[in-house]
SEROSE-469280 format. One record per residue (C-alpha): residue in three letters; x, y, z. Coordinates in pm, 1 decimal. Layout:
  residuo         u         v         w
      ALA         X         Y         Z
...
END
This chain:
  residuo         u         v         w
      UNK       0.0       0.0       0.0
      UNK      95.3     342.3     -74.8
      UNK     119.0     509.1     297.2
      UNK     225.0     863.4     153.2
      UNK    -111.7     870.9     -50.7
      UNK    -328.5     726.2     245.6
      UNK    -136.7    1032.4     456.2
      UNK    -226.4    1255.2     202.5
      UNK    -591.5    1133.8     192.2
      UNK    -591.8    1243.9     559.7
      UNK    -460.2    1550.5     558.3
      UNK    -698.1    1648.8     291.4
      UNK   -1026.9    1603.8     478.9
      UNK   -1068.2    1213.8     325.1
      UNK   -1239.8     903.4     507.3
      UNK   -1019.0     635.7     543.1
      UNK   -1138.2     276.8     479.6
      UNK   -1098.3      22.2     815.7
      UNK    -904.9    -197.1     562.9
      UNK    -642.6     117.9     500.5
      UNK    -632.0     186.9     853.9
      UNK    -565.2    -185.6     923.3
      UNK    -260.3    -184.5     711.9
      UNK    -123.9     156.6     833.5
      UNK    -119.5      33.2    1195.7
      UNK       6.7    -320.8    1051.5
      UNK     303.5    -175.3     879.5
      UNK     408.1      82.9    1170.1
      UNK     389.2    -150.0    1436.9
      UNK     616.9    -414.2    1271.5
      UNK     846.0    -162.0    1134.1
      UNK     732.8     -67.1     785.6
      UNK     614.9     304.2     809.7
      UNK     865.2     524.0     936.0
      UNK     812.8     760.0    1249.6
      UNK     828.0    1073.9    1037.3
      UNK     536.1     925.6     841.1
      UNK     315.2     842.1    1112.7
      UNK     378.0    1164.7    1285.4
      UNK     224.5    1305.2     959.2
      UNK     -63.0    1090.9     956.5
      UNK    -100.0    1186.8    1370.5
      UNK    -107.8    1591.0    1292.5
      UNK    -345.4    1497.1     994.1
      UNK    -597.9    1339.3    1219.1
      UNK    -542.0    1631.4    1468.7
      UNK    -613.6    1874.0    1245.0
      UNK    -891.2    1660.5    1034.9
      UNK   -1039.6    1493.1    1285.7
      UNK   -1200.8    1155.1    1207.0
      UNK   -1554.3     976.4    1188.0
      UNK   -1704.7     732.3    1439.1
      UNK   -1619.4     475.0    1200.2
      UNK   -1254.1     543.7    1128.4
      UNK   -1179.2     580.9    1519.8
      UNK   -1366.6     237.5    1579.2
      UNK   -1168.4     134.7    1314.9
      UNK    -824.2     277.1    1439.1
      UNK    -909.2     144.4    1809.1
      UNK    -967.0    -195.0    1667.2
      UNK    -638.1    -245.5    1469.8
      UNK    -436.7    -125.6    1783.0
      UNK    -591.6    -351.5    1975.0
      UNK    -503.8    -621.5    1748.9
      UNK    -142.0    -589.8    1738.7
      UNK     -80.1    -795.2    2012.8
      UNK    -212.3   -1030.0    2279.7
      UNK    -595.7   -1011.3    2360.1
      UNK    -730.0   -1188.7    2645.6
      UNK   -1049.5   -1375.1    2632.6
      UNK   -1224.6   -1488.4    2909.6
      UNK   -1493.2   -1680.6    2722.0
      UNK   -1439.5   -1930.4    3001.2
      UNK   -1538.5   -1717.1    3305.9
      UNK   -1819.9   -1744.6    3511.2
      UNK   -1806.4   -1377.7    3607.7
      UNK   -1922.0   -1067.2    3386.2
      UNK   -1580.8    -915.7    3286.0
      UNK   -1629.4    -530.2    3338.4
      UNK   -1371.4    -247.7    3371.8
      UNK   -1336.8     120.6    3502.6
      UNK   -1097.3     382.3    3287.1
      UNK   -1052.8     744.2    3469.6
      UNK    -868.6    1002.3    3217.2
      UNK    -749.6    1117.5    3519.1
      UNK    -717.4    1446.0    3795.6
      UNK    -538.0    1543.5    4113.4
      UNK    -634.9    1342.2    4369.8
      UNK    -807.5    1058.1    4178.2
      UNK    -759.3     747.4    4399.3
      UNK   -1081.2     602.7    4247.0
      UNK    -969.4     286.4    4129.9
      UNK    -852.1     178.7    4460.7
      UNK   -1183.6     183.6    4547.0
      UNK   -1387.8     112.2    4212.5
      UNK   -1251.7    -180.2    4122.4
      UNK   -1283.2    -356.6    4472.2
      UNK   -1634.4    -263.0    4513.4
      UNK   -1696.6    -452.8    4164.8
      UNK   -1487.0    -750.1    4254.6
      UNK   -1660.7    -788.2    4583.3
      UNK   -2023.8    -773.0    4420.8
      UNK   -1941.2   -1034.8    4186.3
      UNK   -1729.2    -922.7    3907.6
      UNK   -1441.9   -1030.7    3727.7
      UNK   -1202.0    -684.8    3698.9
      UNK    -898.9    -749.8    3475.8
      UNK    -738.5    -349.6    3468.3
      UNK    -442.1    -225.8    3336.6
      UNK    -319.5     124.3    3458.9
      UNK     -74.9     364.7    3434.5
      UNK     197.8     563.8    3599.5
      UNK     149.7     906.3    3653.1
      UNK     340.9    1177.6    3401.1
      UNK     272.7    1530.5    3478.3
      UNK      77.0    1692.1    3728.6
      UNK    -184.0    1382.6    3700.6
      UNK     -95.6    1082.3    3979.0
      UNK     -65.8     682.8    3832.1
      UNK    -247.1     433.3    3969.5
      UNK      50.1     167.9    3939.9
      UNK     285.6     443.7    4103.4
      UNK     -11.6     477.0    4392.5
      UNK       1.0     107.3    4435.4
      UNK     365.6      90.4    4416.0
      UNK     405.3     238.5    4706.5
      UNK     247.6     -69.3    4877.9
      UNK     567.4    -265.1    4996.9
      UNK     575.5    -582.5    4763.7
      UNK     347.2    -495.6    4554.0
      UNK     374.5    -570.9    4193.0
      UNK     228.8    -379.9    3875.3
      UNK     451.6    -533.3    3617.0
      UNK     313.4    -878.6    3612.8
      UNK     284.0   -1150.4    3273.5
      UNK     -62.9   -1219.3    3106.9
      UNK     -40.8   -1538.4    3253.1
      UNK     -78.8   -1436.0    3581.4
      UNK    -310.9   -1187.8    3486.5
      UNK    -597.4   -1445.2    3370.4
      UNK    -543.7   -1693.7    3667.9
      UNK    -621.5   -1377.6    3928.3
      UNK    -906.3   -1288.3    3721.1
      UNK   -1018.6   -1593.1    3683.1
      UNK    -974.3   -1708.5    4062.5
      UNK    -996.7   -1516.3    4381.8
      UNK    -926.5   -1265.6    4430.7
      UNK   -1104.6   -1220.5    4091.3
      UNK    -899.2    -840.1    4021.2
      UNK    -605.6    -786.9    3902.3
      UNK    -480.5    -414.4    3859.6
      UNK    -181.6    -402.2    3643.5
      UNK      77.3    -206.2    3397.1
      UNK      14.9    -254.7    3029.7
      UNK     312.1    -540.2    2905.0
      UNK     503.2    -518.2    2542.9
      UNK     235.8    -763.1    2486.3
      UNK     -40.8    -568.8    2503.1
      UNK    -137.3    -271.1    2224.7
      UNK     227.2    -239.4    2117.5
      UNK      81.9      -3.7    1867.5
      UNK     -57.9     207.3    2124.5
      UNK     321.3     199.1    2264.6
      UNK     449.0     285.0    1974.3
      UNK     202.9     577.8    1841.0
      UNK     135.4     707.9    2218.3
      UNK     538.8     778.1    2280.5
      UNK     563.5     944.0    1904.5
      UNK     247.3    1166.2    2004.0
      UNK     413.3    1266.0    2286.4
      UNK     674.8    1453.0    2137.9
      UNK     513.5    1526.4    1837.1
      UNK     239.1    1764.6    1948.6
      UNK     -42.2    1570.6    1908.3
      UNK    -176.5    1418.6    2195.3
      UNK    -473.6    1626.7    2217.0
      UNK    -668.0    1505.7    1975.7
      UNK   -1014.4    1290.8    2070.1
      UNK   -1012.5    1011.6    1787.2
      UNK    -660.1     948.8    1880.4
      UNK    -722.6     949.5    2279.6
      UNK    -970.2     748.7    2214.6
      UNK    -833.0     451.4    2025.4
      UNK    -554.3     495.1    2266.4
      UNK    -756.7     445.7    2589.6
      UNK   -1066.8     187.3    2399.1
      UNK    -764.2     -42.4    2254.9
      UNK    -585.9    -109.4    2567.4
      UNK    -939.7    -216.0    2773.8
      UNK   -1035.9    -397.9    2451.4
      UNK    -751.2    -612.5    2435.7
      UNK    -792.4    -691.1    2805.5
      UNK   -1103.0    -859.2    2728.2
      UNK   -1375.5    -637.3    2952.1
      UNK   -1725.2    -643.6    2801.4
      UNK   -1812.7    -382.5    3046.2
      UNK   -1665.5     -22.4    3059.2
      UNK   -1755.9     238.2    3276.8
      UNK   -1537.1     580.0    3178.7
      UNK   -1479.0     907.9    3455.3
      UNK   -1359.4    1170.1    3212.7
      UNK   -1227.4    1425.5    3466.7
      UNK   -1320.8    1808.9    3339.7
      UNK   -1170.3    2092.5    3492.6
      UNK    -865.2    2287.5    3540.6
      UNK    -693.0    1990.4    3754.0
      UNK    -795.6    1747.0    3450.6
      UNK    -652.4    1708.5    3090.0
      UNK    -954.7    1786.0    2913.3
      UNK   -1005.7    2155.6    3103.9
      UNK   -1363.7    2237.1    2904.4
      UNK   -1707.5    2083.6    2945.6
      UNK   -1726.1    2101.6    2610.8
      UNK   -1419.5    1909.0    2536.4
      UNK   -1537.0    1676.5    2801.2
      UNK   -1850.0    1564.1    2682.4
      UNK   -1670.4    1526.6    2375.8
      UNK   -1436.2    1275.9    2479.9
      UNK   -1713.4    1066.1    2696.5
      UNK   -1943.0    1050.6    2419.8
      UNK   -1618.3     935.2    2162.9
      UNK   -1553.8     707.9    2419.9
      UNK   -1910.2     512.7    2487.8
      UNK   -1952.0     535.8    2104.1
      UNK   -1656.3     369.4    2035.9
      UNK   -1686.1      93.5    2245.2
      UNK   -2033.3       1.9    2132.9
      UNK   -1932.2      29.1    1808.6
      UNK   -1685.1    -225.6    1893.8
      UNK   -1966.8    -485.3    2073.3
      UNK   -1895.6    -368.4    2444.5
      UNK   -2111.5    -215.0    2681.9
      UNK   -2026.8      91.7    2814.8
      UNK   -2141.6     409.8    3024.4
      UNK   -1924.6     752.4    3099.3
      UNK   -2002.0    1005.6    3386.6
      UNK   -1809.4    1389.1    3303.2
      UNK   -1744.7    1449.5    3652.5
      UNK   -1558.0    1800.2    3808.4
      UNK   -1157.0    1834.2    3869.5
      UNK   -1141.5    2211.3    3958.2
      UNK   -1055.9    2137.0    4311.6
      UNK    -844.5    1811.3    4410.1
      UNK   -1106.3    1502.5    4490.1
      UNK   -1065.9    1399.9    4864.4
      UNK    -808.9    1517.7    5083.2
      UNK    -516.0    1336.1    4986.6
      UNK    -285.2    1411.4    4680.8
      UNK      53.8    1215.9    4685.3
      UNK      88.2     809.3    4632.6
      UNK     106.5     654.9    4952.0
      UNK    -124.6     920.0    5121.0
      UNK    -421.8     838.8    4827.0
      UNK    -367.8     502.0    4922.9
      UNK    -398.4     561.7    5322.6
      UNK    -781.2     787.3    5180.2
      UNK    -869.4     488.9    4972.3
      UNK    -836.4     232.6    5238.1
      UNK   -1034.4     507.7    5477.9
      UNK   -1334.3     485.5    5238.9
      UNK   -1328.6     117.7    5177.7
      UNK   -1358.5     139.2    5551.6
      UNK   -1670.7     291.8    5580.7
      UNK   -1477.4     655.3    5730.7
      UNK   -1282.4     847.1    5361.3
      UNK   -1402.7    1162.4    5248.8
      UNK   -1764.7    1198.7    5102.1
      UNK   -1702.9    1262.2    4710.5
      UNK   -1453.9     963.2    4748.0
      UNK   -1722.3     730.0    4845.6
      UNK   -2002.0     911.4    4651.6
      UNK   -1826.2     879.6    4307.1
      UNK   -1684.4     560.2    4378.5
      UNK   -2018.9     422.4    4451.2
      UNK   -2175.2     586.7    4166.2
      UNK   -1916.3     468.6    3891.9
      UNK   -1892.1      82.1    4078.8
      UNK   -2295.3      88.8    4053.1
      UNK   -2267.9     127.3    3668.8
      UNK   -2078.5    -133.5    3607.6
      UNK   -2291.4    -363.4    3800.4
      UNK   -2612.0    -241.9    3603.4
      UNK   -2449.9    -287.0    3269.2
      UNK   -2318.6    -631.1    3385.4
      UNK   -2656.2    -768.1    3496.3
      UNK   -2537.8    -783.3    3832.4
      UNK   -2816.1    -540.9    3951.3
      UNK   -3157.2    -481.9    3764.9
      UNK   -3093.2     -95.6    3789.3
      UNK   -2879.3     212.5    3871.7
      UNK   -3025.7     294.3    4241.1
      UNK   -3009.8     -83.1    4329.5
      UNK   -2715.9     -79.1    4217.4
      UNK   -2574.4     205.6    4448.4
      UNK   -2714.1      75.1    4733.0
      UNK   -2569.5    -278.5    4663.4
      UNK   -2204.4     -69.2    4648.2
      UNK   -2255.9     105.6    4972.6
      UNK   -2323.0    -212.6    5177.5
      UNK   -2031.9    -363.6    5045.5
      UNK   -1829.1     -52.2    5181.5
      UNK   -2046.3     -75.2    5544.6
      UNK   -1993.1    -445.2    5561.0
      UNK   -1665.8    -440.4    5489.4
      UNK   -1651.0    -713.9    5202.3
      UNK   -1482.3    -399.5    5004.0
      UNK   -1189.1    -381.5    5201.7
      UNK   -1157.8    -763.6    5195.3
      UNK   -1139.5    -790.7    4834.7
      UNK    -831.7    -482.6    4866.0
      UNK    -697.3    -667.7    5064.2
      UNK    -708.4    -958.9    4882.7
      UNK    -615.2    -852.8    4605.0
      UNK    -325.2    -644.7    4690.8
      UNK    -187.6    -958.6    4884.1
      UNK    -261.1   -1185.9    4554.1
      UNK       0.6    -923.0    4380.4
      UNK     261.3    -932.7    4689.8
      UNK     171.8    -600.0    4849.9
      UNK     252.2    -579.1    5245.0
      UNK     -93.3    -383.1    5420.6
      UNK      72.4    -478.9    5762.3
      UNK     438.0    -324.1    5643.2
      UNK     263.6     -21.2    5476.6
      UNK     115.9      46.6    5763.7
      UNK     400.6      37.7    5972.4
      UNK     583.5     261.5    5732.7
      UNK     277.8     536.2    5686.1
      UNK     369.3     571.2    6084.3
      UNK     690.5     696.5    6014.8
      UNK     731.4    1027.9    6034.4
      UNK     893.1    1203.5    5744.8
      UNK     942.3    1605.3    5748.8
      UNK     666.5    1792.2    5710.9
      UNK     501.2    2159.9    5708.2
      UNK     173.1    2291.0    5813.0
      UNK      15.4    2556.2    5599.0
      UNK    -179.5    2788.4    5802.5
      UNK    -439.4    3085.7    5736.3
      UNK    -325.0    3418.7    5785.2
      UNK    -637.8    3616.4    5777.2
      UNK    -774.0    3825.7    6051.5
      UNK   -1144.5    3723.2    6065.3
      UNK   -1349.0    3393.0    6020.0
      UNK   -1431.0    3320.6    5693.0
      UNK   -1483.2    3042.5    5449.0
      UNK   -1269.6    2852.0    5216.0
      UNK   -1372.6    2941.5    4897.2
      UNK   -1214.4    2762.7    4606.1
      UNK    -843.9    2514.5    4618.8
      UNK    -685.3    2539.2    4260.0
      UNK    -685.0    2143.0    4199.9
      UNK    -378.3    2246.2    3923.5
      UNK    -190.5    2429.5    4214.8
      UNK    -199.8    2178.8    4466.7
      UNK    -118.3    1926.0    4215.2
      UNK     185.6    2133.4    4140.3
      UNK     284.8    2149.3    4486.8
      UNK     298.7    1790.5    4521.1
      UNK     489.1    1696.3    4218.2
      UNK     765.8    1988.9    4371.8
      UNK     767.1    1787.0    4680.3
      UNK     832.7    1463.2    4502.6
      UNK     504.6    1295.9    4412.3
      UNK     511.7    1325.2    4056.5
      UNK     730.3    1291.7    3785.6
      UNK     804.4    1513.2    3436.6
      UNK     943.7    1283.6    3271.1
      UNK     961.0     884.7    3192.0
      UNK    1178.2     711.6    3408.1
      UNK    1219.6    1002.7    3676.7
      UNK    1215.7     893.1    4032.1
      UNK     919.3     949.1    4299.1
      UNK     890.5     998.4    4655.7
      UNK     617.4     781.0    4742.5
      UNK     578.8     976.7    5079.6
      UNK     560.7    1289.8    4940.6
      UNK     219.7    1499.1    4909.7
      UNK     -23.9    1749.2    5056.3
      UNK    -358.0    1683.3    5274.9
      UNK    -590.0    1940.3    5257.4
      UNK    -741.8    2014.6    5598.9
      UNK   -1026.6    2273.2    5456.1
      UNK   -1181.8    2219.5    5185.9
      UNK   -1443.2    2440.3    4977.1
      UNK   -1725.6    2566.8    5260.2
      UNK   -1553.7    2522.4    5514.9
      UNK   -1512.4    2781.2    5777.9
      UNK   -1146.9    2873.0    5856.6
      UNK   -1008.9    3087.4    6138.3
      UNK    -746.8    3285.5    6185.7
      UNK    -413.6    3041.9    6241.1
      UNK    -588.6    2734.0    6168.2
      UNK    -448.6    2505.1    5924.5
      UNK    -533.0    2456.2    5577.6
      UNK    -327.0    2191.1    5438.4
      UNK      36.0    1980.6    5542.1
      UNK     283.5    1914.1    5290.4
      UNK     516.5    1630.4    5289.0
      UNK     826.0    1512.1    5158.5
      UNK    1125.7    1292.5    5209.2
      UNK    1394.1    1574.4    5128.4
      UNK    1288.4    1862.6    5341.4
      UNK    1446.9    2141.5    5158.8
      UNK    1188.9    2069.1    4894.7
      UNK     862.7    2226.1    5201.3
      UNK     909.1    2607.5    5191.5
      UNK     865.2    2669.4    4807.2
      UNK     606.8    2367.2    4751.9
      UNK     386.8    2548.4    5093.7
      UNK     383.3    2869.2    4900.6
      UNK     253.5    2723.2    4599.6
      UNK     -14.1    2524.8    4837.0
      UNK    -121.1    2853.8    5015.5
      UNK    -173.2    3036.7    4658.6
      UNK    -381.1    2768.7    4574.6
      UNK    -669.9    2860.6    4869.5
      UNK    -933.8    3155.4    4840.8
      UNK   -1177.8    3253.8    5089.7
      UNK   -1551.8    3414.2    5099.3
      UNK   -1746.5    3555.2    5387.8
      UNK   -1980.5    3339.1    5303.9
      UNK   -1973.0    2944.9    5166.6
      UNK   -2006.8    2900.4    4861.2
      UNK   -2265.1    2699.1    4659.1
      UNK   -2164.7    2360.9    4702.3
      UNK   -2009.3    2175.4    4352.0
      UNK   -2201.0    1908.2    4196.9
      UNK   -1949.2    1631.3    4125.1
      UNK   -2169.6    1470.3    3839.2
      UNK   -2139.2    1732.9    3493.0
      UNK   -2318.8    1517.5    3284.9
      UNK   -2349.3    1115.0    3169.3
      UNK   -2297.3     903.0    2862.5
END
């Protein structure tokens, strides 16, 4: 096939067949179409765009370039959460219990964090023992078997074109484009075999997609594409303009996950994990509807079969609770941001970007692939939006490993709080569902 003419097509506003998409994915993935040539063909469909039918299409092929589980053989409904991901976002820790717990089978890979957004492999990482890298093998026998969830890193085996394409987009300029986010995100939970997805696309200034607009955009791409493509599958647009819960930082979102799953984390924790867990039991025929659904996720939480099947599962993948317990006791140096105003007041707004910021100076994050992270590092917000405030209390802690790293990250933490006389109107979570 003639890949400068199919590039061309592109970039003039054409429709590419699935068959020429096929062999354009074929070809780069085993070598055969240069980088330069599929970097044009990326900035074509940035600019262009492309129809439901070529991103189904595109999705499709990557998923087919390498291994794709089938679990034809289990007795579960296969089902999957994907969050696009936000400060704070500790979701899956939750989520994906919850669904294991009420009768699921959860087979999820994840990523590390790059950027101001956290991982859920690094969050889980800093679990002693635990394991994100893990083969396919052991993939299907913990899906399969108890603990029936596995939560893992995407392996060479898996979407190698996504690999390929997703690391050329990222220098390239053209990550932010929706057909391509969407093949990208739809071909990985393809090829792990769920015939259930459930998407959170965060919206906000803490979240990658900052517009409502752009949002609904992406969550209706998404759902589309995966129908197209024989799956079931729901999205909720849900808010990132302040951080969700009170913990940003790896080990600290895992300390507020376990919290929830024990019947005591934050309130939009629990309320949006219950909410997105509840969809994928309705689409799985678990539960015969949404509310039944939500109520069968918050007994699990108040029984405690939730934090069972964490547990569980993060043994099943060598994590240590009892040694990450032991070592969230240890103290590591720390800062307490306080308020300096003269009156009582209310906490306004917290800049989710800011505080994400703050955290990645402190050691939570990384810029770059391969760059080190301080699992201990973070911030906890004390006050949160509404919240009345007086004069010395504190408003957040910030933590980190190297202390010389606390004076410069608090400043960036205190310019992320505003304040009202009065509260303001509370922020509804849920923008709008797919």
């Amino acid at each position: 096939m003639d890949f400068k003419t199919l590039i061309e097509k592109k970039r003039d506003g054409g429709e590419l067949s699935a068959a020429e998409i096929d062999a354009l994915v074929k070809a780069y993935t085993a070598g055969a179409v240069a980088d330069c040539q599929m970097s044009a063909f990326a900035m074509a469909v940035c600019c262009r765009g492309m129809s439901a039918a070529e991103t189904a299409a595109l999705t499709d092929s990557m998923r087919s370039s390498g291994a794709v589980f089938d679990w034809s053989g289990c007795v579960r409904p296969v089902a999957d959460k994907h969050s696009t991901g936000g400060v704070g976002d500790k979701l899956s820790l939750a989520i994906q219990p919850i669904a294991a717990a009420a009768g699921l089978a959860v087979p999820s890979l994840a990523g590390r964090g790059l950027g101001h957004t956290g991982g859920t492999i690094d969050k889980l990482e800093s679990i002693p023992g635990f394991r994100a890298d893990i083969p396919p093998e052991t993939l299907r026998r913990l899906v399969l078997g108890p603990p029936h969830l596995c939560i893992c890193a995407q392996t060479p085996e898996i979407c190698p074109a996504d690999r390929k394409l997703y690391a050329l987009r990222d220098v390239t300029g053209t990550v932010a484009s929706i057909p391509l986010i969407t093949a990208s995100i739809l071909s990985k939970k393809l090829a792990e075999g769920s015939q259930t997805l459930v998407f959170d696309v965060k919206c906000g200034r803490g979240a990658f997609m900052k517009t409502r607009e752009d949002a609904c955009a992406l969550a209706e791409s998404l759902v589309s594409g995966a129908k197209r493509l024989g799956r079931k599958a729901s999205a909720l647009v849900t808010a990132m303009d302040i951080p969700l819960g009170r913990a940003v930082g790896n080990s600290l979102e895992v300390e507020e996950a376990i919290e929830t799953l024990s019947g005591s984390g934050p309130e939009d924790v629990r309320s949006l994990s219950v909410e997105l867990a509840a969809r994928m039991l309705f689409l799985s025929g678990i539960s015969p509807d949404l509310e039944t659904a939500k109520e069968k996720c918050a007994a699990l939480i108040d029984d405690g079969s939730a934090l069972e099947s964490f547990r569980a599962f993060v043994a099943a993948q060598g994590g240590d609770l009892d040694a990450f317990a032991a070592e969230c006791r240890r103290e590591v140096p720390s800062t307490e941001i306080r308020f300096t105003g003269g009156t009582q007041c209310h906490v306004a707004d917290v800049d989710a970007l800011k505080i994400a910021e703050a955290a990645g100076a402190l050691g939570a994050g990384r810029f770059a692939p391969g760059d080190g992270i301080d699992c201990r590092a973070g911030v906890v917000l004390d006050k949160k939006p509404g919240e009345s405030v007086s004069p010395g209390e504190t408003l957040a802690r910030a933590f980190s490993s190297d202390g010389s790293r606390l004076a410069a990250a608090a400043e960036t933490v205190a310019s992320a709080f505003s304040f009202s006389e009065k509260p303001p109107v509370p922020q509804n979570l849920a923008i709008a569902s797919f």
